[in-house]
C-alpha positions in Angstrom: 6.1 -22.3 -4.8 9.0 -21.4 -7.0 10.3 -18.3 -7.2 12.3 -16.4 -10.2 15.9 -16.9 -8.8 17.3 -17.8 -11.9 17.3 -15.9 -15.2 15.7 -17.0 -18.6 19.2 -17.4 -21.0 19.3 -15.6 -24.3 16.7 -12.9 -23.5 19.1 -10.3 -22.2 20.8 -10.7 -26.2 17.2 -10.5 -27.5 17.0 -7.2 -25.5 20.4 -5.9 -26.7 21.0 -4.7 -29.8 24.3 -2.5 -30.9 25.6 -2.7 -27.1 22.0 -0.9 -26.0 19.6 -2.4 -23.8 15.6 -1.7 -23.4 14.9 -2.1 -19.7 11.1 -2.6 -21.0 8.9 -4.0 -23.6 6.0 -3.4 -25.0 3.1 -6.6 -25.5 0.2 -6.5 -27.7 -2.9 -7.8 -25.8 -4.7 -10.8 -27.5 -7.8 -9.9 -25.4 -8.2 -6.8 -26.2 -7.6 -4.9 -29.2 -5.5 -1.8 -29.2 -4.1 -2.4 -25.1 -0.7 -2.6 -24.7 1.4 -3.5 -21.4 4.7 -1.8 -20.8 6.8 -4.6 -19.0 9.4 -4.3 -17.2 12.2 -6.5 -18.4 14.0 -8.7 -15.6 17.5 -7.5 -14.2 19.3 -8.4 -11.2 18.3 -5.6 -8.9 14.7 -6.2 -9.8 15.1 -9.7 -9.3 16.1 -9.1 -5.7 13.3 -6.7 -5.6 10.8 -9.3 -6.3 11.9 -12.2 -4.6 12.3 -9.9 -1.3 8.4 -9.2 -2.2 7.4 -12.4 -2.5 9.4 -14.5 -0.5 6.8 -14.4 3.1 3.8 -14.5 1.4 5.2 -17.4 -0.9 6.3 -18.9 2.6 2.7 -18.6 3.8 0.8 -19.6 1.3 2.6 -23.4 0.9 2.1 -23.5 4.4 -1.6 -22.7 4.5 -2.1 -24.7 0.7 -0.3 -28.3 3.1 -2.9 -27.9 5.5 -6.1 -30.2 5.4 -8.4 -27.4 6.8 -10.9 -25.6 4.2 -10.3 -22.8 5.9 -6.4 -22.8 5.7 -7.0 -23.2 1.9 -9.0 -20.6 1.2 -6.2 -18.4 2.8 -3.9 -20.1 0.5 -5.8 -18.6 -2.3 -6.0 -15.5 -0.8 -2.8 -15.0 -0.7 -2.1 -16.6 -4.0 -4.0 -13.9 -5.3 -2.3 -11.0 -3.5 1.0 -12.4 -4.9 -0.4 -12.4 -8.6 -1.6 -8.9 -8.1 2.1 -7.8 -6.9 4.0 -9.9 -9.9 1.3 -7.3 -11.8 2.3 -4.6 -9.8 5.8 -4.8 -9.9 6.1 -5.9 -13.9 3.8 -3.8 -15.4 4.9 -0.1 -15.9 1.6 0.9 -18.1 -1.0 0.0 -19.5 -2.1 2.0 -22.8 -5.4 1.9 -25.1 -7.8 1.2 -22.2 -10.3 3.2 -20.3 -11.9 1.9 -17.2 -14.7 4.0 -15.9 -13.7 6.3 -18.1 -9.9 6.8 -16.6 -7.0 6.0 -18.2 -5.6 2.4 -16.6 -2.5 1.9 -15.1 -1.4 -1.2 -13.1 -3.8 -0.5 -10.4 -6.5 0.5 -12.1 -6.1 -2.8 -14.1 -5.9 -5.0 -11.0 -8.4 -3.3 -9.2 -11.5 -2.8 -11.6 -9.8 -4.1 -15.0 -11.6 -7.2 -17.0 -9.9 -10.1 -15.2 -9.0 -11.4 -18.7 -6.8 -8.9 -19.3 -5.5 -8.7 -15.3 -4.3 -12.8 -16.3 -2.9 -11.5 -19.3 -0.8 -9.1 -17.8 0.1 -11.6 -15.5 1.4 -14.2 -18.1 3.5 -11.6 -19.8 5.3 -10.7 -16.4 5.8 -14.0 -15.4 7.1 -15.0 -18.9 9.6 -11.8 -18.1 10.6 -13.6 -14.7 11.6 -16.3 -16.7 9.5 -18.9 -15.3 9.2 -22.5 -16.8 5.7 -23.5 -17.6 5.8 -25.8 -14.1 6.9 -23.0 -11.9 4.2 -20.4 -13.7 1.5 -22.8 -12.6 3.4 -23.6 -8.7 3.9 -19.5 -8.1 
């Protein structure tokens, strides 16, 4: 599993305009029209943040994934799924233009009873924010 230690070059002066900085951006969803994701945009503090978040289950789940017993795997997913819901967590300050049950979704909402589709693309917009490469996206 790779983590986000490094950052993604050139997207802090994308961010920056006039000596100002947007700690957040907004993303369309292609799943669904009219939802939008508030993201929060990578720093160093939140960097640490995350990797401090990650780091044990990351630890875990290679461990368990190595393992030849079906069981260990299927804790490996486990816990690959707990670590996509706190990328989604931690990255995603709100969610606007959706209704689930008829309340307004936030992050939780989203990862708790949201349309999976649009859990994954949450997911893909904060791990694009991380700066991942496309390899470490699909190892983390």
């Amino acid at each position: 599993m790779k983590l986000p230690w490094r950052s993604d070059k050139g997207k802090s002066a994308e961010a920056m305009a006039g000596g100002s900085y947007a700690s957040e951006a907004v993303v369309e969803s292609r799943v669904v029209t009219g939802v939008r994701f508030t993201i929060a945009r990578m720093s160093f503090g939140r960097r640490v943040e995350l990797m401090r978040r990650v780091r044990e289950l990351a630890r875990r789940t290679e461990f368990l994934a190595a393992s030849g017993e079906a069981g260990d795997k299927m804790d490996a997913g486990l816990l690959q799924a707990e670590i996509e819901r706190l990328y989604v967590m931690w990255g995603v300050k709100a969610v606007s233009g959706l209704a689930i049950d008829g309340a307004m979704a936030g992050p939780e909402l989203l990862a708790e009873a949201g349309p999976e589709e649009l859990f994954r693309e949450a997911l893909a917009a904060v791990r694009r924010e991380t700066g991942l490469s496309e390899e470490e996206r699909k190892n983390s």
